[in-house]
N, C-alpha and C positions, 0 to 999 in steps of 0.2 A: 397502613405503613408500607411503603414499597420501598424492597431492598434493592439495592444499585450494584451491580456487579463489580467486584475488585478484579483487575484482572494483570498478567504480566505482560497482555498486549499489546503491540503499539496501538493508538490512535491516528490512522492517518487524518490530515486534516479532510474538510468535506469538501473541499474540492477536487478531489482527488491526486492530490500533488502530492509526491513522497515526503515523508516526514526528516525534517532534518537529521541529520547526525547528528548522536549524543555527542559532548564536550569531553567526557568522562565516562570510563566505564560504570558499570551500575553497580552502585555498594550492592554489597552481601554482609549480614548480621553475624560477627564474629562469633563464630564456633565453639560456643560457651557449653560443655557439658554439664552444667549448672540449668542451662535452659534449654538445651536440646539434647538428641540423641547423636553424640558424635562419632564416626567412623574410628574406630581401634580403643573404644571405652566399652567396658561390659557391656552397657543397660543397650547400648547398640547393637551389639550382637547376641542379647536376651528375645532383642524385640524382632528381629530377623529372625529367630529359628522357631520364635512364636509362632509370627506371621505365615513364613514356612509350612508348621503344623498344623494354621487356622484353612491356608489355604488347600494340603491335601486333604482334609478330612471334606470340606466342604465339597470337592468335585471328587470324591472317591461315592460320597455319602449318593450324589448327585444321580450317578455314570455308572453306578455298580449295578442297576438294573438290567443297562443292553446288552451282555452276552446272556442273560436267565430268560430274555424275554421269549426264546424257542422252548425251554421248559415251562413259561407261565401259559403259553398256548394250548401245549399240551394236558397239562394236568387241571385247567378251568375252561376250556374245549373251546377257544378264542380263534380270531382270524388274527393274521399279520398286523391287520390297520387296527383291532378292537386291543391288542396287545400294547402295542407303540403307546398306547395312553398312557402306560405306567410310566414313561421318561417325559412324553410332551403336556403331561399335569402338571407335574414341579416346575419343568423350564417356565412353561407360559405364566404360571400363578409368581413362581419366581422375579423374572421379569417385572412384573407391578410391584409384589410385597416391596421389590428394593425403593422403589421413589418415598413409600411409608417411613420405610427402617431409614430413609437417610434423614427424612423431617424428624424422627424419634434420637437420629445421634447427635441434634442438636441440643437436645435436652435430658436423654441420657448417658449416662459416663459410656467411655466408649467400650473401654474393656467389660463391663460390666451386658451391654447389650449382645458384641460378641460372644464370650463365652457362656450367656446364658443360650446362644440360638443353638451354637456346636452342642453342648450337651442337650438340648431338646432334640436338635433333630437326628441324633444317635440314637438317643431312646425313642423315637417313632420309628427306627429304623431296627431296631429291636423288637420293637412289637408288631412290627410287617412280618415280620419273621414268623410267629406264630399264631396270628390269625387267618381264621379260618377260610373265609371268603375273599374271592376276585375284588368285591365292594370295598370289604374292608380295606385292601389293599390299595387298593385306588384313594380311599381317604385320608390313608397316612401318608399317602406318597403326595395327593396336594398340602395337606397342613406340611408335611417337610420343607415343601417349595415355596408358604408361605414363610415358615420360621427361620430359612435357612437367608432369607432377604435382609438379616443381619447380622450378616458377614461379609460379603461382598464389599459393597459402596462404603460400608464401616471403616473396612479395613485400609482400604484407598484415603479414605480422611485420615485415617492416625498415621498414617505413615509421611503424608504432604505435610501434618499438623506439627509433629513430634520430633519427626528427623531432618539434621540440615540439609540444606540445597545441596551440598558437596557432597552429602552423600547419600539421598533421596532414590536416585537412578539406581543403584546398588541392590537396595534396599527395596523398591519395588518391584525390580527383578527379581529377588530372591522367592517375594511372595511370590509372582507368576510362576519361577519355578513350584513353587508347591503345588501350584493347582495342575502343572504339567503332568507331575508324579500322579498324583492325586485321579487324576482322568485317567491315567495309564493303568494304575494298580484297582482300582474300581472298575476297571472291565478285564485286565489279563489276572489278579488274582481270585474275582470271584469266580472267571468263570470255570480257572481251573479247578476250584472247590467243588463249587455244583459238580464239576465232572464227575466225580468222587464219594459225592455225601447228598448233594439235592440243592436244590436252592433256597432254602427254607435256613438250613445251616451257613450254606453262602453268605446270605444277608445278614444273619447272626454274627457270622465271624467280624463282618465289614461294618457293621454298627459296635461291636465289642472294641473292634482296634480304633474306629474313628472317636468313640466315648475315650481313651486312654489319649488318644493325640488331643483331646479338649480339655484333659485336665492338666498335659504337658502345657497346652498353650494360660491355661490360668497362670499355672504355676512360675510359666515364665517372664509373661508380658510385662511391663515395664507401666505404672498407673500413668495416665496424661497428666502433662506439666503445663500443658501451655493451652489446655480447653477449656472454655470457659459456659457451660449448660446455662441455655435458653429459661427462661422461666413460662411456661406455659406452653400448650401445643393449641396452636391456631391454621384450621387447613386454611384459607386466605392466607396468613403467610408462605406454606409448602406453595401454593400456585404463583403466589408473588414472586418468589423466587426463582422457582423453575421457568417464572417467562424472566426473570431478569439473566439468568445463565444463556436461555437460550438468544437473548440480545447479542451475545456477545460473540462475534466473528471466529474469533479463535476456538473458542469452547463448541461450536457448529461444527467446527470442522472435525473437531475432536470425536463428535459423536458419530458424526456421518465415518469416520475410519472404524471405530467400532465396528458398525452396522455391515461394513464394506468388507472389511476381514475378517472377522467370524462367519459372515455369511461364503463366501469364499472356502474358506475353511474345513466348515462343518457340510456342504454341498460335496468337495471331492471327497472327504472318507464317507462320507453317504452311501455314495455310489462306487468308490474305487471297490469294492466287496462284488458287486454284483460283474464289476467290468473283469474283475481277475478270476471270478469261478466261471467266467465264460472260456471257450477258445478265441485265442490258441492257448492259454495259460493255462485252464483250468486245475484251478488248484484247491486243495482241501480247506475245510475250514479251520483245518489246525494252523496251515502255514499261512491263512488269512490272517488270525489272534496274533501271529508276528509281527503285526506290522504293526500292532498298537505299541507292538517297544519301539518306535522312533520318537514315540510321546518323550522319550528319556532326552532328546534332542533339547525339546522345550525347558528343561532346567540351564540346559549350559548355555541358549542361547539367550533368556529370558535375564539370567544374570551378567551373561558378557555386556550384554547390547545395555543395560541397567547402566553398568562401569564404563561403556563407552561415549554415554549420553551424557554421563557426567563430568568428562572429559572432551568433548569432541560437540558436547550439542546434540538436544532432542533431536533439532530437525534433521540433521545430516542421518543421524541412525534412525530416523523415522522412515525417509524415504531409501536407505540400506533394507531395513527388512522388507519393507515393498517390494523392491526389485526382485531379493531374494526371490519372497514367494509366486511374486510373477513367471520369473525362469522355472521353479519347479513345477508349477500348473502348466507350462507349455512344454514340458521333458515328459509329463507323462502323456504326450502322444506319441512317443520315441513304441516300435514295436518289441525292443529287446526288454525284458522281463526285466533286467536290473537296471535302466534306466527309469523305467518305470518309479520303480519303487526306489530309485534316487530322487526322481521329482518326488515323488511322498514327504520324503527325507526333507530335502532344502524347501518345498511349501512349509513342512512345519517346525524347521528352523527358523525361517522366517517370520513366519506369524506370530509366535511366544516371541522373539525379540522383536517386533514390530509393535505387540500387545504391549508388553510391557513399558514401552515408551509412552507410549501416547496413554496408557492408563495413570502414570507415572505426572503429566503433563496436566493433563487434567488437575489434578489437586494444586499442581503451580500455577495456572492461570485461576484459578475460583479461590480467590483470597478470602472469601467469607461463602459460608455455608457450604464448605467443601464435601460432606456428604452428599449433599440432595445432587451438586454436581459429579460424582461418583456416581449416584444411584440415574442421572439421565445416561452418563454413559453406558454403564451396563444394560438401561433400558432397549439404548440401540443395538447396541453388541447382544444382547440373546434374542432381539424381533429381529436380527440379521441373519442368527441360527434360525429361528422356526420358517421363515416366510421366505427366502436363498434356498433354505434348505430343501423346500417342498417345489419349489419353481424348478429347483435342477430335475426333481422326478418327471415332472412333465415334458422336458425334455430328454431326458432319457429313453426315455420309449420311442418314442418315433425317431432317435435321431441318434442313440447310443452314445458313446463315451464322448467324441467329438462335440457333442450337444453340449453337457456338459461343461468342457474345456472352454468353447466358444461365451457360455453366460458367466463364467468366473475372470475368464479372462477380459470382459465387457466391465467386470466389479472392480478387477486389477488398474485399468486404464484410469477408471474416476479414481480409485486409491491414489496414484502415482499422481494424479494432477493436484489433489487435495493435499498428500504429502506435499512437493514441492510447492505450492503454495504455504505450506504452514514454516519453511525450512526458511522461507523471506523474511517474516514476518520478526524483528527483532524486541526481545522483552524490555519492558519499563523496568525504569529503578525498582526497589522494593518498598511497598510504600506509597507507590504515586496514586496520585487521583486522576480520577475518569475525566 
């Protein structure tokens, strides 16, 4: 059985001739708190501070390794690159589990699969804490990246599934903030712990608070109203599917932004570390962990740009945070220190409100099986992390920061042309057929 992509794009005809103007604007499904999650009703703002909570735990649980990884060196007598495995096991294992977790949200509840991954992957993150060996360590840290692959792309379906159009943007905003905080507080308060106690406790404390933010998010979430569980799991349907998403113009493009900003993203704080303890800046590693508080950026922007898409249109705020983080990746070649670290600034203001759109976007073009389309996106978005990520190194060395600058801003260019391209592109009624 092969699934046909629902999608809110237009069709142009194949000729290539532009598609007529609509007659009428495109109905939207009256904002029945009966049937959905509406803006200024409880169960709306339940499933916001869930989602909120589902998303800091999961990139706290994630991210709270990279400031320990100079103590896991030391105390298991590791190199640089033999360490980095404790973060690049979860992402990359991460990465796949989600295409899995989004075929399984078809057929399980959704809250149900969520909140059981948070709570597993606390309690592995718990029990990293006091085992004994590097190995073991490394074990719980891929089964995390596995289990943790149901929350992500999950999360993204119930909220495209659950909450109206009008206030969708809002709403997925809010989650990107949480993964904002989430990233920030899993590397600035483990590693002030460690500083203090070890990292054995660190990890402790940050599986203890993320276990408490999963029983918040049980407690709060809101069960689906309007999902309807698959009867069987058939991998020929998961592939069927994911080639019928990737058919589809819009939803490509969607992913390729992904791939494009994140890889951007996670390449300049890669290296922004190694360019500012050089000269002329050379600065401490104290006032380096400073700069992960502009992750705090990523909440206000993540949310604003949410409530401006829903007012103003994905695509206009899509190709806005583009720009943004364009200017701020060409600012920090600026030689004064605080321009510097103002491009830091507006790159990732930009980027959380940029994410947050087009993750947002996603779920409203893929009218059926809005998981697995979640879980391709995040697919490209973390192979943009690992593979951006490792290419900036290569130029870094022979070519310093400049290097750098030059292959993000190369990511930038395709971004900006892919934005505007998608900001043409005007949505089908609700409802239409392909």
């Amino acid at each position: 059985m092969r699934l046909l992509p629902h999608s809110f794009a237009v069709n142009a005809p194949s000729s290539g001739a532009p598609a007529a103007a609509p007659t009428s604007a495109p109905a939207i499904e009256p904002a029945d708190p009966a049937r959905w999650l509406v803006r200024g009703h409880p169960g709306y703002l339940r499933a916001n501070l869930a989602l909120f909570a589902a998303g800091f735990s999961t990139f706290s649980l994630l991210y709270c390794v990279q400031p320990l990884m100079p103590l896991l060196a030391h105390d298991f007598g590791l190199t640089p690159a033999q360490t980095s495995l404790v973060l690049s096991v979860s992402t990359l294992l991460l990465a796949f589990a989600i295409l899995f977790a989004g075929l399984l949200s078809e057929s399980i509840h959704r809250k149900t699969l969520m909140g059981g991954s948070l709570v597993l992957s606390s309690g592995l993150t718990l029990l990293a804490a006091v085992l004994p060996g590097w190995h073991d360590l490394l074990v719980t840290r891929a089964l995390l990246g596995i289990v943790l692959g149901g929350v992500p792309a999950v999360a993204m379906a119930y909220l495209a599934e659950e909450v109206h159009p009008q206030g969708l943007g809002m709403a997925m905003g809010l989650y990107v903030g949480g993964t904002a905080f989430g990233g920030m507080a899993g590397r600035v308060l483990t590693g002030v712990v460690a500083d203090h106690t070890g990292w054995r406790i660190a990890m402790g404390v940050t599986g203890g608070l993320c276990l408490v933010a999963a029983l918040v998010f049980i407690w709060l979430l809101p069960p689906s109203r309007r999902f309807v569980p698959r009867k069987g799991l058939v991998l020929g349907d998961l592939l069927d599917t994911l080639a019928a998403h990737l058919r589809e113009p819009g939803l490509r493009a969607l992913f390729a932004m992904g791939f494009l900003l994140m890889g951007g993203f996670v390449t300049i704080y890669n290296y922004a570390s190694f360019h500012l303890l050089d000269a002329p800046y050379s600065l401490s590693q104290t006032a380096l962990g400073g700069i992960f508080m502009v992750y705090l950026l990523g909440i206000v922007a993540s949310a604003w740009f949410g409530r401006m898409a829903d007012r103003h249109g994905r695509g206009r705020m899509l190709l806005t945070g583009t720009v943004l983080m364009s200017a701020g990746v060409l600012l920090t070649l600026a030689a004064p220190l605080v321009l510097v670290i103002g491009g830091i600034a507006l790159l990732t203001f930009g980027f959380f409100g940029a994410h947050a759109v087009a993750s947002g976007w996603v779920g409203r073009r893929a009218q059926r099986a809005k998981g697995q389309a979640a879980a391709l996106y995040l697919l490209a978005y973390y192979l943009g992390s690992s593979l951006i990520g490792t290419a900036g190194g290569k130029l870094y060395a022979p070519w310093g920061w400049p290097g750098v600058v030059a292959l993000v801003s190369a990511l930038m260019l395709c971004a900006l042309a892919t934005a505007a391209w998608l900001w043409r592109r005007a949505p089908l009624p609700l409802g239409a057929k392909r």
